[in-house]
C-alpha positions in Angstrom: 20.8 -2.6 42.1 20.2 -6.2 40.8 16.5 -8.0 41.3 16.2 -11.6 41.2 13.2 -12.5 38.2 10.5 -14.8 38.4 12.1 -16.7 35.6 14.9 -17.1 33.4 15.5 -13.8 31.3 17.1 -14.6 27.8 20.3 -13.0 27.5 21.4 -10.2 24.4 22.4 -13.6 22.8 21.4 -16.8 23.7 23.2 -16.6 27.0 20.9 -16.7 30.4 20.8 -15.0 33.3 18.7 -14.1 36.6 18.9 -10.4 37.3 18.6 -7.0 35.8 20.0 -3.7 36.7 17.2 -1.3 37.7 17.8 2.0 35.6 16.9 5.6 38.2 15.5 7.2 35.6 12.2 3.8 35.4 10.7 5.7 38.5 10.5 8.7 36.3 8.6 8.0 33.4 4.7 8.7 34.7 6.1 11.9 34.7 5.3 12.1 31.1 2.3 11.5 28.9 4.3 9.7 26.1 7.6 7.8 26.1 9.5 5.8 23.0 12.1 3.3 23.8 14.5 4.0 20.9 17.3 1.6 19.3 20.3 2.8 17.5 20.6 -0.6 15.5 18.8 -3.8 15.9 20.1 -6.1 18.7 21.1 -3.4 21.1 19.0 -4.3 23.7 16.0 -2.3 23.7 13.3 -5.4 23.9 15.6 -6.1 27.4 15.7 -2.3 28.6 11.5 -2.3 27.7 10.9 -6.0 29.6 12.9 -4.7 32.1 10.4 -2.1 32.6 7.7 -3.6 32.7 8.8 -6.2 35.3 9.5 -3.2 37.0 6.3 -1.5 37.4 4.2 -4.7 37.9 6.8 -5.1 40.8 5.8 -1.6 42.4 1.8 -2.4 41.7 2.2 -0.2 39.2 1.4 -1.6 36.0 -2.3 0.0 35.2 -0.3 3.4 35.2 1.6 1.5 31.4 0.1 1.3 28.0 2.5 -0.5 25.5 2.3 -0.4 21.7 5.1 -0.8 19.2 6.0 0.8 15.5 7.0 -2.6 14.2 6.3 -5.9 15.3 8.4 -6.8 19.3 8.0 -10.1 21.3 9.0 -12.8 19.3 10.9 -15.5 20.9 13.4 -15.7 17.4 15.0 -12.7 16.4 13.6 -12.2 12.2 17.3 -11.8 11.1 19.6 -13.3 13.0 17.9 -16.5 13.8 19.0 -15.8 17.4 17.1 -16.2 20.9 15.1 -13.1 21.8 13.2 -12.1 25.4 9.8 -11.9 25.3 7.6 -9.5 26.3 5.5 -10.5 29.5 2.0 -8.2 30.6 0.5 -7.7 33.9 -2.8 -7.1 35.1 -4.0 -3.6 34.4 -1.3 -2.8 31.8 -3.1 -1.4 28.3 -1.9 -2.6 25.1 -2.4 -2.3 21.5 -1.7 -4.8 18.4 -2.9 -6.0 15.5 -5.9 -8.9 15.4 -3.4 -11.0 14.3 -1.1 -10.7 17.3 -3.8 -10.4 19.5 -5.2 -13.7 18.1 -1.9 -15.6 19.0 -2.1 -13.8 23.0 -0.7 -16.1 26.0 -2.9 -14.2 28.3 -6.0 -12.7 29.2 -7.8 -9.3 28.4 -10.3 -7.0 27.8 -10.9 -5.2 24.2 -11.3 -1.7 25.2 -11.1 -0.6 21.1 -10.6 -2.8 17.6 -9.7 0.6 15.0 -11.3 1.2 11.7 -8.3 1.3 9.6 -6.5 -1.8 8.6 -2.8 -2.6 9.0 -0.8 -5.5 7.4 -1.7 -7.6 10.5 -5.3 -6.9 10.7 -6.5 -4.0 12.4 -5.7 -3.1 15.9 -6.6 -4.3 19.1 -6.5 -2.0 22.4 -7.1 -4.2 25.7 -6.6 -4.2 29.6 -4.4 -7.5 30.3 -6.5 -9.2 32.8 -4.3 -12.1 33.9 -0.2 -12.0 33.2 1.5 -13.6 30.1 2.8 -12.9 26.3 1.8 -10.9 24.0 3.5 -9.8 20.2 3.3 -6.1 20.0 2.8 -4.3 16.2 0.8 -1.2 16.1 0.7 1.9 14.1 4.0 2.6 12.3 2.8 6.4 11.0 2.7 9.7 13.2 -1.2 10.4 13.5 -2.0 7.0 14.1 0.5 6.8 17.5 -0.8 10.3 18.3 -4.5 8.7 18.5 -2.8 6.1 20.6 -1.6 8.0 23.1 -5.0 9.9 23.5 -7.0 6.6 23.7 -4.0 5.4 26.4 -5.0 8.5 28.6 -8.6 7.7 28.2 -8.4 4.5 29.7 -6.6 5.7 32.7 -2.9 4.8 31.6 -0.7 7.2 33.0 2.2 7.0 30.2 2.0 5.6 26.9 5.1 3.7 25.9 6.3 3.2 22.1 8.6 0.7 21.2 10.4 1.8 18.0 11.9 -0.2 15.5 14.9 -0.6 13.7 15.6 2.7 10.5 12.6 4.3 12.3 13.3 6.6 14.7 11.6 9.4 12.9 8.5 8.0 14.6 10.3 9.1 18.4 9.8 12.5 17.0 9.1 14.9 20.3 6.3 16.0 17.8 5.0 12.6 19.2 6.4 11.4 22.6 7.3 13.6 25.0 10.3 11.5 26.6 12.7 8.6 25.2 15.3 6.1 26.2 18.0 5.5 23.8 19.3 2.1 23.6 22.5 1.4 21.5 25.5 -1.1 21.8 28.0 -3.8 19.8 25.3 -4.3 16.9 26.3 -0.6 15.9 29.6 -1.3 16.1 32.1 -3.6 17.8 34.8 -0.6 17.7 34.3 0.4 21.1 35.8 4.0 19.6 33.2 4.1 16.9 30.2 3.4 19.3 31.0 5.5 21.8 31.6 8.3 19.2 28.1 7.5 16.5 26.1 7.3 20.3 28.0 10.6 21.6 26.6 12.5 18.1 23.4 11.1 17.8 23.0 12.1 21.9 24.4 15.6 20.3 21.8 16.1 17.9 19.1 15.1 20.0 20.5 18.0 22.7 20.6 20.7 20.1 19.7 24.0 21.3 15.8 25.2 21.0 15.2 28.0 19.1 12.3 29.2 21.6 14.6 29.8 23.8 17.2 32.3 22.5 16.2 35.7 21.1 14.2 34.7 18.2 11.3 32.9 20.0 8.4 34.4 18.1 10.3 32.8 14.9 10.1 29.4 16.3 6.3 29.9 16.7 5.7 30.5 12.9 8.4 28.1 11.5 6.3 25.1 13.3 3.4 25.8 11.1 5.7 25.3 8.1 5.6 21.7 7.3 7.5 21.4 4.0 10.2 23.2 1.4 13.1 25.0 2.6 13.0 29.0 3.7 15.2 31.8 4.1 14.9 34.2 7.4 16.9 37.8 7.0 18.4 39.4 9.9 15.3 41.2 10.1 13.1 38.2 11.3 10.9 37.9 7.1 10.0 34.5 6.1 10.8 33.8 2.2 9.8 30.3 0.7 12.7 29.6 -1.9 10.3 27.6 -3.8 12.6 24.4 -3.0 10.8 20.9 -1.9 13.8 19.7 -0.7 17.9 19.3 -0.6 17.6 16.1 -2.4 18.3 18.1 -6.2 20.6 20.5 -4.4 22.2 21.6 -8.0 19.5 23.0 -9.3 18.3 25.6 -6.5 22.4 27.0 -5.5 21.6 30.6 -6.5 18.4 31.2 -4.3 20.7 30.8 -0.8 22.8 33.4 -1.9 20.7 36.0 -0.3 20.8 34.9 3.1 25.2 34.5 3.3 25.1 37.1 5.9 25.3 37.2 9.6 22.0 37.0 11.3 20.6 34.9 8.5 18.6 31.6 8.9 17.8 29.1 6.9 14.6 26.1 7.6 14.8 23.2 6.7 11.7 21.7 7.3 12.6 18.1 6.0 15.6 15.9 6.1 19.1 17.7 6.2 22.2 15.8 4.9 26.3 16.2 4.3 26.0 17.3 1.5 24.3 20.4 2.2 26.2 20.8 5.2 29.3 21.0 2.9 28.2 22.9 0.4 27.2 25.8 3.1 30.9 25.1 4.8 32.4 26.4 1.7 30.8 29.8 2.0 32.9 32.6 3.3 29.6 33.3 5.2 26.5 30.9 6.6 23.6 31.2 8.1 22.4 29.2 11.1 20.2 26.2 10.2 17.3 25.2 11.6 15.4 21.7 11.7 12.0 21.1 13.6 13.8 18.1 15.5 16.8 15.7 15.3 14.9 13.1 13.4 15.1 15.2 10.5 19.1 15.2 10.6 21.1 12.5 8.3 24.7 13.8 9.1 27.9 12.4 10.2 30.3 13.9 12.8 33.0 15.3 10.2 30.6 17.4 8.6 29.0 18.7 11.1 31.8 19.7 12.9 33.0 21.9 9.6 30.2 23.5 9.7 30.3 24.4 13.4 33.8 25.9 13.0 32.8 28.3 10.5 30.6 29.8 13.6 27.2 28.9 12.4 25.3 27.3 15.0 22.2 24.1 14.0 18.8 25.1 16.0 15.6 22.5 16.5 12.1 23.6 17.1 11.5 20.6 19.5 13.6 18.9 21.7 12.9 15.2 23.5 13.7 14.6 26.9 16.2 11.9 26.9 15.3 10.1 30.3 18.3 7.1 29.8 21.1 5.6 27.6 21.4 2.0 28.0 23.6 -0.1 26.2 24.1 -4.0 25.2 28.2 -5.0 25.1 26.9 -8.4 23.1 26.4 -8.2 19.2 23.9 -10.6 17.5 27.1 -13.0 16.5 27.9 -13.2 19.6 31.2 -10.8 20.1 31.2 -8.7 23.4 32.8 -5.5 24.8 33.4 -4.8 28.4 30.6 -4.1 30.0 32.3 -1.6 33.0 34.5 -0.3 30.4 32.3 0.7 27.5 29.9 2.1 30.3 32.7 4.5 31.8 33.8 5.4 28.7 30.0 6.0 27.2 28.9 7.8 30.2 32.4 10.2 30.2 31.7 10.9 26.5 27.9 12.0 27.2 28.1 13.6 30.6 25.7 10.9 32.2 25.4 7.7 33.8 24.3 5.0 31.0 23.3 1.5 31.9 23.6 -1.7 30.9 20.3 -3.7 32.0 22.1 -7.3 32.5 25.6 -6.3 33.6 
């Protein structure tokens, strides 16, 4: 359904408009404790899908259930980059937020510091407060994995319901479910104006997000132990042993070929507990016989779609320790120069290729 807004709402580009689509899934999110709003690229919408939100919940009387924090710096009027208009972000009474002093410093609105953090960032160090009266604020808080973890905890504290993270573009590592238990996945023409090659990089990435868990086939107990193994790579026989390989990472493949030999036999695993790229997924598609792979979570996973799919047809499977919860997919038809798809059609054709309705927040 459309809602008329208080004010103007700045369009992807520099285009202006009066109503929003309501996503479903916004009713959903107190559900969870944690939720990142995620972009594929920059300028596909995700400052629009999060604004949208917010207007949302301070429609409902909702807004002290939010807390709001981002991983780089969201809110400006002028996109860094491009040069082009941008929507700010507007608070309502109630709603927690965190930033750094020097955000904070340059607030259009009222509030009340709850916490001001020991550490330093490159702003200053950051400001948690309760918006008092509505207005702007620029968000930029922690950009590293403990420091959104402490976050959240202080979010719950002080009576938020769900703490919202507003990623940032190249850093979707940080929507880890090892952090936030939910996400929203925003993506659009910035990624590509091929409607083909957007609908097919947001169909994989949605793959790899939905891999299956390995608690939940027959080698549960395995996913227990992996999950306390936080780096190098290790071999897993038939048998269910754990063997280091003495290998940091895939990054000087070359030198560690021999030591996977052992486990090129059915039933065999192989953990890789940081990133996994083509190139490893090739060399193991030339084997006569793989093991399965598995990754603690699809932030760990630097592939394309043609590899991938080699390796798949070889029958080796790719298994994740944790999983997120992808509430929505919304996308933006406009790219930051200004070229734009068809709204209906890329949604259809988005929402055939995943298997669920996606959105676009100002159709």
């Amino acid at each position: 359904m459309a809602l008329d807004l208080c004010g103007a709402l700045s369009l992807y580009s520099a285009c202006t408009i009066f109503a929003v689509v309501i996503p479903d899934f916004f009713d959903d999110i107190t559900q969870y404790a944690s939720l990142s709003v995620v972009g594929m690229a920059k300028n596909v919408g995700k400052t629009v899908c999060l604004r949208a939100l917010l207007q949302h919940y301070r429609r409902q009387d909702r807004a002290s259930q939010l807390a709001v924090t981002s991983i780089g710096v969201d809110g400006e009027s002028t996109d860094a980059l491009f040069k082009n208009a941008k929507p700010e972000l507007d608070f309502y009474p109630g709603m927690i937020v965190q930033t750094s002093e020097q955000h904070y410093l340059r607030r259009r609105l009222s509030a009340e510091i709850l916490d001001i953090s020991r550490e330093t960032t490159a702003c200053g160090r950051l400001v948690t407060a309760k918006v008092l009266t509505p207005g702007k604020l620029m968000l930029s808080g922690y950009a590293y994995t403990q420091g959104l973890k402490r976050y959240i905890s202080l979010a719950h504290q002080e009576g938020a319901a769900t703490a919202i993270i507003d990623g940032a573009l190249s850093r979707m590592s940080l929507a880890s479910p090892f952090v936030s238990e939910a996400m929203v996945l925003c993506t659009g023409a910035a990624l590509s104006k091929n409607m083909n090659e957007l609908v097919s990089k947001t169909r994989l990435q949605y793959t790899l997000m939905n891999l299956p868990l390995l608690s939940q086939s027959s080698k549960a107990g395995l996913a227990e132990k992996l999950a306390m193994l936080n780096a190098g790579v290790y071999g897993i026989t038939p048998e269910g042993g754990i063997r280091d390989l003495g290998i940091p990472s895939l990054l000087r493949l070359d030198a560690h070929l021999d030591k996977f030999k052992p486990f090129y036999a059915p039933g065999s695993f192989l953990y890789v507990s940081g990133m996994l790229n083509d190139s490893f997924l090739k060399f193991l598609s030339a084997q006569a016989v793989r093991p399965d792979l598995i990754v603690s979570d699809f932030t760990k996973l630097f592939i394309s779609a043609q590899p991938y799919s080699a390796f798949l047809r070889g029958g080796s499977r790719l298994w994740v320790l944790q999983q997120p919860v992808v509430l929505g997919i919304c996308v933006n038809p406009v790219s930051p120069d200004g070229y734009v798809l068809d709204s209906s059609e890329l949604r259809g054709r988005m929402s055939d290729a995943l298997g669920r309705e996606v959105y676009d927040i100002l159709a």
